[in-house]
C-alpha positions as CSV (number, residue, x, y, z in Angstrom):
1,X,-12.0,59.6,18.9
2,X,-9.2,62.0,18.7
3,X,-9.0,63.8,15.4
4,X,-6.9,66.3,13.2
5,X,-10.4,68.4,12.3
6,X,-9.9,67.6,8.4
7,X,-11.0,64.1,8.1
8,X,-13.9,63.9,5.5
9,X,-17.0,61.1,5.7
10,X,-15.6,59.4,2.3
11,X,-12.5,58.8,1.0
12,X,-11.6,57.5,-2.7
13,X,-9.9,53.7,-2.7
14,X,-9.2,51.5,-4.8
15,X,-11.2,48.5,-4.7
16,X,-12.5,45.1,-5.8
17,X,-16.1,43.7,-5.6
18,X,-15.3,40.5,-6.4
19,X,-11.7,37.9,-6.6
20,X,-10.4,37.8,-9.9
21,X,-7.8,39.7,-12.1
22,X,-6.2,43.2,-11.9
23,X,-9.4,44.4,-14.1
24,X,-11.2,44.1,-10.9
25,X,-9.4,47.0,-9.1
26,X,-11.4,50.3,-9.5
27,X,-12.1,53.6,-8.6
28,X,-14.7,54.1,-5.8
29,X,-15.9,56.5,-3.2
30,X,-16.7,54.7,0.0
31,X,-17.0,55.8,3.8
32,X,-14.1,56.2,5.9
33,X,-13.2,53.2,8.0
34,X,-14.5,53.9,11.6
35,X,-12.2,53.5,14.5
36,X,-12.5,51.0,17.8
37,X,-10.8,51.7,21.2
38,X,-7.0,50.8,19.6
39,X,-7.1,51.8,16.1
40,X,-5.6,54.6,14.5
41,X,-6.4,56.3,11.1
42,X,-3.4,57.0,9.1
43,X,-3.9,59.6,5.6
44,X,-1.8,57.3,3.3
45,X,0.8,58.8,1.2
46,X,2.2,55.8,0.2
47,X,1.1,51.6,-0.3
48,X,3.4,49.3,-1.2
49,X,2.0,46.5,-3.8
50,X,3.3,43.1,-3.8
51,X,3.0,39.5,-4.2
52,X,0.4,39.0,-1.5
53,X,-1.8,41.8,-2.5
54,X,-2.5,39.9,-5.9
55,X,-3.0,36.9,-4.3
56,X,-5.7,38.2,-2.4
57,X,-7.0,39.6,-5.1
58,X,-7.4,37.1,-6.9
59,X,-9.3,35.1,-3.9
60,X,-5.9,32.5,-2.6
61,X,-6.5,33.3,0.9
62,X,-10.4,34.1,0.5
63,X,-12.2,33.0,4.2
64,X,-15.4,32.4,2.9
65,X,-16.9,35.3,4.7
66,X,-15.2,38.0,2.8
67,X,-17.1,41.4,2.2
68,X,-16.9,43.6,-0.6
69,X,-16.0,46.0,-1.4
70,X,-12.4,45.3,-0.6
71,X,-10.0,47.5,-0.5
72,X,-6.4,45.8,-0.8
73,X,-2.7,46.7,0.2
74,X,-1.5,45.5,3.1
75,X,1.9,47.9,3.8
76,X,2.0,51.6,3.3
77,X,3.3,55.1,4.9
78,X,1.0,57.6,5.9
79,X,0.4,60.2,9.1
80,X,-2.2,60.0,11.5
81,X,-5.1,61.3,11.4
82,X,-7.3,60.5,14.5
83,X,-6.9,57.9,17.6
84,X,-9.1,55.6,19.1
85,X,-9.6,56.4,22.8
86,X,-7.9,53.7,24.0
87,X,-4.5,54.9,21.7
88,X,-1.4,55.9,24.0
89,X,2.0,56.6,22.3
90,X,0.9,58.1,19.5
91,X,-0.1,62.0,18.4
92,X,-1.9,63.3,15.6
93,X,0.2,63.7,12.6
94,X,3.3,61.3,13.7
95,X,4.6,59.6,10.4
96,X,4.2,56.3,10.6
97,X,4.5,53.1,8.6
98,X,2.0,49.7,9.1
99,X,1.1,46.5,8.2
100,X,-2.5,45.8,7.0
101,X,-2.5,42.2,7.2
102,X,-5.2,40.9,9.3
103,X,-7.5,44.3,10.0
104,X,-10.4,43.9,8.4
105,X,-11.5,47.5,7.8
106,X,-8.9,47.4,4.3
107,X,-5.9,47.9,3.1
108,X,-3.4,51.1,2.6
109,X,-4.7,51.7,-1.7
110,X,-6.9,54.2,-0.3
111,X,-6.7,57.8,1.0
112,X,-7.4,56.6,4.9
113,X,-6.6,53.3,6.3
114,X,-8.2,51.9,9.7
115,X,-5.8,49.7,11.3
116,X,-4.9,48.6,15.1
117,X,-2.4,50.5,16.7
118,X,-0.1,48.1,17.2
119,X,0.5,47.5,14.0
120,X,2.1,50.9,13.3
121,X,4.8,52.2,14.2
122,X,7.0,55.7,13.6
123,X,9.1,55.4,10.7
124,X,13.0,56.3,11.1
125,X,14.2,59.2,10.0
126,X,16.5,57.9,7.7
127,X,14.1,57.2,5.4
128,X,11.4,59.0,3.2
129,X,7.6,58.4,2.5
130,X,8.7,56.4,-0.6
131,X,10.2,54.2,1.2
132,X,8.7,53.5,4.3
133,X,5.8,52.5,2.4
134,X,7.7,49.9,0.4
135,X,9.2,48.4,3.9
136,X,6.7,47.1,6.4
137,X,5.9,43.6,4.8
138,X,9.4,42.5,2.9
139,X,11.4,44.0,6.1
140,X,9.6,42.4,8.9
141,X,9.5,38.9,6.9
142,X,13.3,39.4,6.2
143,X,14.3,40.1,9.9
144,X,12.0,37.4,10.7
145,X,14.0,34.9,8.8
146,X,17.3,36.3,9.2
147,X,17.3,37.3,13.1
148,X,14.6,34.7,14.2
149,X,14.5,31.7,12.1
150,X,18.5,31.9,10.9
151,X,19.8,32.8,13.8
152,X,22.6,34.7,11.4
153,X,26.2,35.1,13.2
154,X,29.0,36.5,12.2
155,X,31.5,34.2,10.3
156,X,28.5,32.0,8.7
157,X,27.8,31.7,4.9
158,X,24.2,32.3,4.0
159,X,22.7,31.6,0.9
160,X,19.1,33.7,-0.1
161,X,17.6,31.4,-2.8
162,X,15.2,34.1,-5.3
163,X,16.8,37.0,-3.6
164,X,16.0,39.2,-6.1
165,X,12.5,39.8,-4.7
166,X,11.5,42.5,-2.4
167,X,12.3,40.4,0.2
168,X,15.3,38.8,-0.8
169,X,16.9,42.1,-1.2
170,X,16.2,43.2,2.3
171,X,17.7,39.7,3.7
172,X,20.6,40.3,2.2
173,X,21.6,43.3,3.3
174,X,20.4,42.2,6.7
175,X,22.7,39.1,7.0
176,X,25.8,41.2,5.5
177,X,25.0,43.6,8.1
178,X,24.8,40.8,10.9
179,X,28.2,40.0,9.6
180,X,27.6,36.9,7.3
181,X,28.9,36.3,3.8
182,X,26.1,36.1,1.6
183,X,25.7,33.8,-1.8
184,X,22.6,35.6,-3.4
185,X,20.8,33.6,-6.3
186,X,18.4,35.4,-8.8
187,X,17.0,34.4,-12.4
188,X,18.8,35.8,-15.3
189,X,21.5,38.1,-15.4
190,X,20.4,41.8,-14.9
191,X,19.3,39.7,-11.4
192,X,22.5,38.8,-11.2
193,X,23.8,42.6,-11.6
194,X,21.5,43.8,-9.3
195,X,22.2,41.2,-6.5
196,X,26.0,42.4,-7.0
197,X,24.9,45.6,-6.3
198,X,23.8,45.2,-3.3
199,X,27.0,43.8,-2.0
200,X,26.2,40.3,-1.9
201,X,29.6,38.1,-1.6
202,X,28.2,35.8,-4.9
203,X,25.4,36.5,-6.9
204,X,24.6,33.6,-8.8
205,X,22.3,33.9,-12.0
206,X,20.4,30.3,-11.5
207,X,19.2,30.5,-15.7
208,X,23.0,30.2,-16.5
209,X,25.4,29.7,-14.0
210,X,26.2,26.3,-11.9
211,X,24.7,27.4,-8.7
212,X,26.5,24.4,-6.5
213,X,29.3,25.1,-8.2
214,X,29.7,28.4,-7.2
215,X,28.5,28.4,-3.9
216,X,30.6,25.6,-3.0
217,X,33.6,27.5,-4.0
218,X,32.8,30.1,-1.4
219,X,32.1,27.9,1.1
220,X,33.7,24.5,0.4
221,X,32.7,22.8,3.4
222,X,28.9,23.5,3.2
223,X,26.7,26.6,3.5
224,X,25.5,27.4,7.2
225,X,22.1,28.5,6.4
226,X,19.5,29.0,3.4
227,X,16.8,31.5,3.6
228,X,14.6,29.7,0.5
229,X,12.3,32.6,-1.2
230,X,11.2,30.5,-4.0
231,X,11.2,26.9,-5.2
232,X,12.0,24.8,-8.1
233,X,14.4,23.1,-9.5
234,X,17.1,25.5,-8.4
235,X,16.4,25.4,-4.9
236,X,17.2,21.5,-4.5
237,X,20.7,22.7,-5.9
238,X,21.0,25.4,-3.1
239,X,20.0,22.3,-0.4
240,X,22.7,20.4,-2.0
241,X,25.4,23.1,-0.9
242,X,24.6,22.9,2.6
243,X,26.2,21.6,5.6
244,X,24.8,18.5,7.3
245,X,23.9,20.8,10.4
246,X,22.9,23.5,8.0
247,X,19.4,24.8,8.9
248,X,16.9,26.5,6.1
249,X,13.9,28.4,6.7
250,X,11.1,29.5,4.6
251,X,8.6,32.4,4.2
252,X,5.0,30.1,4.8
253,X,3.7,30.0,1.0
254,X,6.9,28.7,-0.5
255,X,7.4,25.2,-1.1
256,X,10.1,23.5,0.4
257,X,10.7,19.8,0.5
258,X,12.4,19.7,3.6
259,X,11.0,18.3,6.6
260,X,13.4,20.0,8.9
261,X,12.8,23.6,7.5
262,X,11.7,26.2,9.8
263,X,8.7,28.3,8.3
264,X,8.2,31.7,9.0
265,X,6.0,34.8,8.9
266,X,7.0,38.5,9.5
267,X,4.8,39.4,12.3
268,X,3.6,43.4,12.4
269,X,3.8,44.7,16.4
270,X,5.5,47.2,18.7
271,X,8.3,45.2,19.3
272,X,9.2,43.9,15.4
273,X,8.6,47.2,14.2
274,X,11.3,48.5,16.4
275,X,13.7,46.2,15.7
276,X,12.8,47.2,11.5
277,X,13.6,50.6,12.3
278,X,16.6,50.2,14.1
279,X,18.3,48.3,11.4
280,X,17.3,50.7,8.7
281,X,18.3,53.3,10.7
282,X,21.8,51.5,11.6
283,X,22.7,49.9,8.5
284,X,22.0,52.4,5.8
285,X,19.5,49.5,3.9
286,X,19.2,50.1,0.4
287,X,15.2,49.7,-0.3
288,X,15.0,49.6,-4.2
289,X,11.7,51.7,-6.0
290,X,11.2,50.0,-8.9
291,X,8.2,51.7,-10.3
292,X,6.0,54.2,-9.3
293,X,2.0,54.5,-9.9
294,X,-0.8,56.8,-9.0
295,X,-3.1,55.2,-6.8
296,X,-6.1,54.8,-9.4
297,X,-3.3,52.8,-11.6
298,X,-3.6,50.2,-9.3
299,X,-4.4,48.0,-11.8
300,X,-1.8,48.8,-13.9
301,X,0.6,48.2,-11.0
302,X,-0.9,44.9,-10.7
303,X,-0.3,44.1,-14.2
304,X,3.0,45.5,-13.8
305,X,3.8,43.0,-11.2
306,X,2.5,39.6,-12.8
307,X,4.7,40.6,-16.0
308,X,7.5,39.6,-13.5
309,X,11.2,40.6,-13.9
310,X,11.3,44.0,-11.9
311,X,13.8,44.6,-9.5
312,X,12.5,46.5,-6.2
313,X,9.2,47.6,-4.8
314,X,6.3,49.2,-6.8
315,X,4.4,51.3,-4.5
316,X,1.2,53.7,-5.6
317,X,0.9,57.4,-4.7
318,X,-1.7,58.5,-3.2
319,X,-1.9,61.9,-4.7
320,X,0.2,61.2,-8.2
321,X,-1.3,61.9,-11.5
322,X,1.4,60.0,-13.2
323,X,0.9,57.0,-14.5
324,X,3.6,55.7,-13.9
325,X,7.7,56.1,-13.2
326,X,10.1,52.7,-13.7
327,X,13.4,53.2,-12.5
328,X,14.8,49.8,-11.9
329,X,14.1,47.9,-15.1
């Protein structure tokens, strides 16, 4: 193992001991994560926190053969630290951004995550920290369902059902930047305003406006495409406005009653990653923070999250003593 010389033996996470809610989240000091032949240790600056991370904490995906303890957060920014022998491409210190999902040595709400090389990458400069933390997860799913589900192309209407979500506000900036006009629907209307602010074409509040309405008056012949982020009642209108030949494709976890709908994942490797990067770096993406915790208020950014009605990405910390910072309310 290749290391920077200031690695210690223990690191302090964040960490649960057994599924439940965010009052299962606490302080601990536990080893550092050992490395195999293609992993890479990365000294977190910044996790994002979303949706998936409480779902896993609260045991929706448990395997039966989960340990504990656990440390969550699946996205986060960081720079390396030390290499597994079998690392090429990389050097110690490169600031880099990953994807958690699926390494089972834990997640980035800690001081050092473990994780396979391949599912790092260098962040562009464009960005910051902040940010790069908040994009793995939400920008790999977007592309995924914009480039490689969608199949977006110029001149096409696309409408982002619950696009007021950390992935929802990537995808629409990605399909505006692949040339589409967008129709954006959110709940309520601060979702509207900040859906408008993003550039969307239409932002459609789905609590009070007539969402076939509307997006049939910007594309009265039927919408090309659908990227559905969340169900209910308002996404059979959206699959009203569509075209016959219209296809729609789904993050896997949403619920779509479609047959013909394409589900996706956003898939962390070399190649993805690069792709991410280019179009941040390109497009000028906008990535929202909407609130801002020190990683042992990890709990409280869980809590945060299930209240709902935040627009952006919370992300913890790792060295912040605040408790926390909301900036997009």
């Amino acid at each position: 193992m290749r290391s920077d010389g200031a690695v210690p033996d223990t690191m302090q996470a964040m960490v649960i001991d057994a599924f439940g809610g965010p009052e299962r989240l606490t302080v601990r000091e536990i080893p550092i994560p050992s490395l195999d032949d293609e992993d890479v240790l990365v000294r977190v600056d910044t996790a994002g926190v979303g949706v998936w991370d409480a779902k896993a904490r609260a045991g929706e995906w448990a395997t039966g053969h989960d340990s504990f303890p656990m440390v969550l957060g699946a996205e986060g920014s960081g720079t390396i630290a030390a290499l597994g022998p079998g690392v090429q491409g990389f050097s110690l210190g490169d600031a880099v951004y990953g994807y958690a999902y699926g390494d089972t040595k834990g997640g980035f709400y800690a001081e050092y995550v473990a994780l396979a090389a391949a599912h790092v990458a260098p962040f562009p400069t464009s960005i910051d920290f902040r940010e790069a933390g908040a994009a793995p997860v939400s920008g790999l799913t977007a592309l995924a369902g914009i480039d490689d589900a969608l199949a977006v192309r110029p001149g096409q209407t696309v409408l982002v059902h619950g696009a007021s979500g950390s992935v929802g506000t990537f995808a629409v900036q990605f399909a505006k930047h692949r040339g589409a006009r967008v129709i954006a629907t959110g709940k309520g209307r601060e979702a509207r305003e900040y859906l408008r602010g993003l550039g969307v074409d239409e932002a459609i509040d789905t609590e009070n406006d007539d969402l076939l309405a509307l997006a049939r008056a910007v594309a009265p012949h039927g919408v090309d495409a659908l990227l559905a982020l969340a169900g209910g009642a308002g996404l059979d209108r959206a699959i009203a406005s569509l075209r016959a030949d219209a296809t729609t494709a789904y993050p896997n976890g949403v619920d779509v009653p479609s047959a013909k709908a394409i589900a996706f994942d956003g898939v962390p490797n070399p190649a993805t990653f690069a792709r991410l990067s280019a179009m941040l770096d390109s497009a000028s993406i906008v990535i929202p923070i909407g609130a801002t915790y020190g990683l042992t208020a990890a709990d409280e950014a869980h809590r945060r999250l299930e209240r709902g009605h935040l627009f952006g990405k919370i992300i913890l910390i790792v060295d912040a003593t605040e408790d926390v910072v909301e900036k997009v309310a």
